[in-house]
MMTF fields as JSON, N, C-alpha, C and O atoms, coordinates in Angstrom:
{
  "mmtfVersion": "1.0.0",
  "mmtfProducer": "UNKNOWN",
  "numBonds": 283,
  "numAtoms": 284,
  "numGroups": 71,
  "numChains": 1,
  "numModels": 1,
  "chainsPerModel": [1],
  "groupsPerChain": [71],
  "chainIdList": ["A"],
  "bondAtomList": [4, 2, 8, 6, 12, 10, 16, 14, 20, 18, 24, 22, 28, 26, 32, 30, 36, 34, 40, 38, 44, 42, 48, 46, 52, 50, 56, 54, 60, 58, 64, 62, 68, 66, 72, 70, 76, 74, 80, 78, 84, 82, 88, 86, 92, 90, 96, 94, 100, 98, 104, 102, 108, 106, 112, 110, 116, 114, 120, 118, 124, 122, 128, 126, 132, 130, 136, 134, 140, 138, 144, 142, 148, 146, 152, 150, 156, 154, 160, 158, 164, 162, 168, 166, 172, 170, 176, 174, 180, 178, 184, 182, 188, 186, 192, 190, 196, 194, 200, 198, 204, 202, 208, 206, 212, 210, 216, 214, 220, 218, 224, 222, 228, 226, 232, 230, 236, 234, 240, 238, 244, 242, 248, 246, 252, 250, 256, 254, 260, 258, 264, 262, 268, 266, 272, 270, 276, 274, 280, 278],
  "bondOrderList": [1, 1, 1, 1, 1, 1, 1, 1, 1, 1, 1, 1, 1, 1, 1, 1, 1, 1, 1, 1, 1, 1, 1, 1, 1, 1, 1, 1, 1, 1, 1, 1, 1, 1, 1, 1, 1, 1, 1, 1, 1, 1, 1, 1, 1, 1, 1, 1, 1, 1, 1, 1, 1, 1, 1, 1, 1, 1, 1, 1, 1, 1, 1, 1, 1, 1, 1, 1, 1, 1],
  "groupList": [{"groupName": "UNK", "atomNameList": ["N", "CA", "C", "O"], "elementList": ["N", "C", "C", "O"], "formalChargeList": [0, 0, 0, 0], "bondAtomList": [1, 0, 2, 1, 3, 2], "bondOrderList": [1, 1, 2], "singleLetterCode": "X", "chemCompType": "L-PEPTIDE LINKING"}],
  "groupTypeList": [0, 0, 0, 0, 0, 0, 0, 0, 0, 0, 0, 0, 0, 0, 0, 0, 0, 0, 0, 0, 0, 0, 0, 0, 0, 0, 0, 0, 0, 0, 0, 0, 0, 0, 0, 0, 0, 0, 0, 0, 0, 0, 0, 0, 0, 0, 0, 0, 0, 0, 0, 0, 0, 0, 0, 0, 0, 0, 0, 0, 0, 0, 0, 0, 0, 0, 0, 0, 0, 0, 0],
  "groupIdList": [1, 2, 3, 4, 5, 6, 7, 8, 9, 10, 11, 12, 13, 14, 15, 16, 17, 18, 19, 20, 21, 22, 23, 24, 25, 26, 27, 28, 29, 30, 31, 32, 33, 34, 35, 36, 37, 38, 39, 40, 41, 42, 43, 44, 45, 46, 47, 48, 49, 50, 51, 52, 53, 54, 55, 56, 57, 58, 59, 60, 61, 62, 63, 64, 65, 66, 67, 68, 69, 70, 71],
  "secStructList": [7, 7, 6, 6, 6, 6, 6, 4, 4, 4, 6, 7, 6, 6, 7, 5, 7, 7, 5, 7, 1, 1, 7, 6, 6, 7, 5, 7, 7, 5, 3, 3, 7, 6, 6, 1, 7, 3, 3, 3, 3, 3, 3, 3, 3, 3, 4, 4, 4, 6, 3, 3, 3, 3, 3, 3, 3, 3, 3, 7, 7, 2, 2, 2, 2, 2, 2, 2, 2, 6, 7],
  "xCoordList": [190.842, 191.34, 191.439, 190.727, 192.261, 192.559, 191.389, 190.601, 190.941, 190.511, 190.61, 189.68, 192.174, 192.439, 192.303, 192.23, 192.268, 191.757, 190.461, 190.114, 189.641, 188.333, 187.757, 186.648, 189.273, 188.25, 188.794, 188.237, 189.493, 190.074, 188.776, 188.592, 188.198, 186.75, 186.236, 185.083, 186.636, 185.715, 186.537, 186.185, 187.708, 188.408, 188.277, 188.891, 187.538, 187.838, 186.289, 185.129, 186.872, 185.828, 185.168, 184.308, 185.208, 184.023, 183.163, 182.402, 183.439, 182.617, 181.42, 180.946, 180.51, 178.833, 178.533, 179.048, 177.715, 177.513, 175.787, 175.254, 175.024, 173.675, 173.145, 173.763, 172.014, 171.607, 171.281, 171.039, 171.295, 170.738, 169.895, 169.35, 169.114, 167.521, 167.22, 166.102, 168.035, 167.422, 167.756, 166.893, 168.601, 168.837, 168.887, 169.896, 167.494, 167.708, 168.731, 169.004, 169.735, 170.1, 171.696, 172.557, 171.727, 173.188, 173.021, 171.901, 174.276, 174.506, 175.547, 176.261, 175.666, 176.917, 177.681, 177.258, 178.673, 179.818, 180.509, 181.12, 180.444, 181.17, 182.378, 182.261, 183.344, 184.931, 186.183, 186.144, 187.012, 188.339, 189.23, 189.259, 190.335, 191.056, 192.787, 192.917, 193.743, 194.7, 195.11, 195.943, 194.81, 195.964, 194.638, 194.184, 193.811, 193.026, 192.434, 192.534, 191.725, 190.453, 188.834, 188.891, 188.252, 186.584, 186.141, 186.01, 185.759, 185.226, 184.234, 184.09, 183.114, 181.921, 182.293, 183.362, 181.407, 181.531, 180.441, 179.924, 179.683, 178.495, 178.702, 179.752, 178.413, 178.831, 177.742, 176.704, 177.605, 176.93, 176.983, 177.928, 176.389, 177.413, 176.873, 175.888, 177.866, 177.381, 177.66, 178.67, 176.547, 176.455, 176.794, 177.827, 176.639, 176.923, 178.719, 179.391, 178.839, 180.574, 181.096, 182.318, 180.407, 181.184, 181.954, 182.964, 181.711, 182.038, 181.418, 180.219, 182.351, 181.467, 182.284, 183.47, 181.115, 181.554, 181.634, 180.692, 182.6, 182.27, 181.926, 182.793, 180.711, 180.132, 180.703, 181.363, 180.819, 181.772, 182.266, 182.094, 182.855, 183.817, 183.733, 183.361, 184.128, 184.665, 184.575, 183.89, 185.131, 185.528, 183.673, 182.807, 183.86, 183.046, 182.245, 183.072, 180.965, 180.78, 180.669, 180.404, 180.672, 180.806, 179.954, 180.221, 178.955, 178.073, 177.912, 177.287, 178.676, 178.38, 179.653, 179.988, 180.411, 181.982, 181.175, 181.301, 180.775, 180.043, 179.454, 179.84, 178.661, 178.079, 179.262, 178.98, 179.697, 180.862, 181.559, 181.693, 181.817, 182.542, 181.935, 182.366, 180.327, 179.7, 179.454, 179.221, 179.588, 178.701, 180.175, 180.164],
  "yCoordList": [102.908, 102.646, 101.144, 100.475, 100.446, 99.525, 98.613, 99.531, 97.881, 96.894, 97.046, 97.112, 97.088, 97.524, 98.824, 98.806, 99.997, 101.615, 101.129, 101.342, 100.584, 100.739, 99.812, 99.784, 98.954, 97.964, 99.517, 99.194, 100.777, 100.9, 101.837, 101.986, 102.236, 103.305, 102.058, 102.387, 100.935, 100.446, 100.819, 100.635, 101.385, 101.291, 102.646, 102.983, 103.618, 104.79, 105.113, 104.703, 105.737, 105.689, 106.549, 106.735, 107.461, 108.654, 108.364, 109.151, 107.098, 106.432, 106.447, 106.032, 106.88, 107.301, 105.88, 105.366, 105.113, 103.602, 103.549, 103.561, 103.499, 103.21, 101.612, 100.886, 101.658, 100.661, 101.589, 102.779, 100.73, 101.133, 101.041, 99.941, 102.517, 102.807, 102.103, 101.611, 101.674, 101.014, 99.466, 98.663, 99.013, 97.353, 97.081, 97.168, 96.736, 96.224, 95.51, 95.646, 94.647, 93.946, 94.068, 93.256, 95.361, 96.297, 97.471, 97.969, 98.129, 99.012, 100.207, 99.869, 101.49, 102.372, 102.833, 103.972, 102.979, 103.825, 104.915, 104.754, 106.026, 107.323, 107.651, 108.009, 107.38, 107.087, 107.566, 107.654, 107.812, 108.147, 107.312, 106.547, 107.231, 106.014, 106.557, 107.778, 105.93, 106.49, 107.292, 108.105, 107.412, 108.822, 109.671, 110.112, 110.037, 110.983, 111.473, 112.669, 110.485, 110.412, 110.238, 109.674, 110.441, 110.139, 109.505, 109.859, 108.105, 106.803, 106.791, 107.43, 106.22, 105.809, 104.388, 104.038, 103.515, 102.215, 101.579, 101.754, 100.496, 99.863, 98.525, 98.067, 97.941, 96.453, 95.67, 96.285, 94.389, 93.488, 92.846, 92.081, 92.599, 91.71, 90.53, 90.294, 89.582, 88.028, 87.124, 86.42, 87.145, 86.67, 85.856, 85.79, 84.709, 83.595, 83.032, 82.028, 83.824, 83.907, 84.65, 84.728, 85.514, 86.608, 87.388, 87.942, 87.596, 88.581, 90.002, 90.238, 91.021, 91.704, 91.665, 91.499, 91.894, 92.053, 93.257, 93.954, 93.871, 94.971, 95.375, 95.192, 95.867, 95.698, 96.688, 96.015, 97.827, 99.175, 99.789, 99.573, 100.525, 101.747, 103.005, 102.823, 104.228, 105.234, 106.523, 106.69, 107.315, 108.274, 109.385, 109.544, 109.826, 110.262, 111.643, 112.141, 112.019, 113.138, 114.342, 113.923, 115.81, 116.816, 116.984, 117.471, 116.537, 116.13, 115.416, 115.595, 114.384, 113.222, 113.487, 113.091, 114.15, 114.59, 115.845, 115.409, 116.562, 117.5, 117.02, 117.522, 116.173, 115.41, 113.989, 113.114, 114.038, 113.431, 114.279, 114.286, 114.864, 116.305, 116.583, 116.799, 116.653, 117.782, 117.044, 117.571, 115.583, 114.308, 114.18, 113.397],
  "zCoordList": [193.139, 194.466, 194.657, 193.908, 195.601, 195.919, 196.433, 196.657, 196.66, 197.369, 198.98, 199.783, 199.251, 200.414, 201.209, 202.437, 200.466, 200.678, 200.883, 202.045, 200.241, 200.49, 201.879, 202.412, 202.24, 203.434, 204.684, 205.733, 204.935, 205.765, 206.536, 207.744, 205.707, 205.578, 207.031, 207.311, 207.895, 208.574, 209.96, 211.125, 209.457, 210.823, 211.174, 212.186, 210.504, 210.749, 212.283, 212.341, 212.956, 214.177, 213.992, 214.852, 212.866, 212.78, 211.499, 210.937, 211.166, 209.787, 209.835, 210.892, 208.835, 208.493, 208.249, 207.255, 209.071, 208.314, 208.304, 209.413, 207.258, 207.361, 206.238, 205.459, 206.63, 205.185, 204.374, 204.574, 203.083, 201.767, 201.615, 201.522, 201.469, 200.945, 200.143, 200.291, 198.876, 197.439, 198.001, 197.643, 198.633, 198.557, 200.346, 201.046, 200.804, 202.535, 202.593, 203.785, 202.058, 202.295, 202.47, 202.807, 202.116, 202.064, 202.688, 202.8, 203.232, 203.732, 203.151, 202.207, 203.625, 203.201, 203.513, 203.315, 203.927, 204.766, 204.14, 203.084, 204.743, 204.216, 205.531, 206.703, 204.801, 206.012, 205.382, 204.154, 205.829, 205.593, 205.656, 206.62, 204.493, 204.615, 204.829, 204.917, 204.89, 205.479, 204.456, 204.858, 203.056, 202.227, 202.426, 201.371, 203.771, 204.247, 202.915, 202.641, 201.933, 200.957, 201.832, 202.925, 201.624, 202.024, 201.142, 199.97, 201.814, 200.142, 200.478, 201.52, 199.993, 199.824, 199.775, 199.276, 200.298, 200.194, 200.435, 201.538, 199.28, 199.168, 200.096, 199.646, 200.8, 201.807, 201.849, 201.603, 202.104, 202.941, 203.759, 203.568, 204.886, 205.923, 206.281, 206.981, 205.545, 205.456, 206.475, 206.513, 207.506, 209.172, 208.983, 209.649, 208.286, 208.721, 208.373, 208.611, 207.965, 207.936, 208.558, 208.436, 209.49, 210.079, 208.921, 209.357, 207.401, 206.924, 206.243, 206.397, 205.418, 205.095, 203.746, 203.464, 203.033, 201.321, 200.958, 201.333, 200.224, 199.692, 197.921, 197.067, 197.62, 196.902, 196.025, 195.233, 195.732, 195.279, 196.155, 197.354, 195.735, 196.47, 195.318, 194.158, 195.842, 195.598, 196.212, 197.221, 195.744, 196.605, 196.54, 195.68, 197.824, 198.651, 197.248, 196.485, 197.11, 196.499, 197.108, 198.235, 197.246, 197.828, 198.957, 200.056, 198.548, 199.536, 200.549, 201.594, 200.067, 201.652, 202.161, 203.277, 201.399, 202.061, 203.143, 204.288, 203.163, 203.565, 205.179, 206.235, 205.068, 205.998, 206.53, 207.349, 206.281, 206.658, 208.083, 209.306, 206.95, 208.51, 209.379, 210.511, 208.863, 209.873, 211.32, 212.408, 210.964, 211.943, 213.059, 214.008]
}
């Protein structure tokens, strides 16, 4: 997937966003992007730039696709 598929997972308003159990310092988003895929996406959000990095991407597993919907 694109770079760009994976930033869209932020615009989606029903997006799963938590931190990451294994790394405090990152977070995850489970979102839908416009060719209506469910990505997974690893981030950090670097305050003092007002940005966010994205660390991987890919598409969602059955599971968090699962909980995705249900939320």
């Amino acid at each position: 997937m694109s770079f760009e598929e994976a930033c869209e997972v932020f615009d989606d308003p029903h997006g799963l966003d938590a931190p990451d159990v294994l790394v405090p310092e990152r977070f995850v988003i489970i979102g839908r992007c416009a060719r209506d895929r469910v990505l997974f996406v690893v981030h950090a959000v670097l305050e003092r730039h007002g940005r966010i990095r994205i660390i991987s991407a890919r598409q969602a597993t059955l599971a968090q696709r699962k909980a995705y919907e249900k939320a």
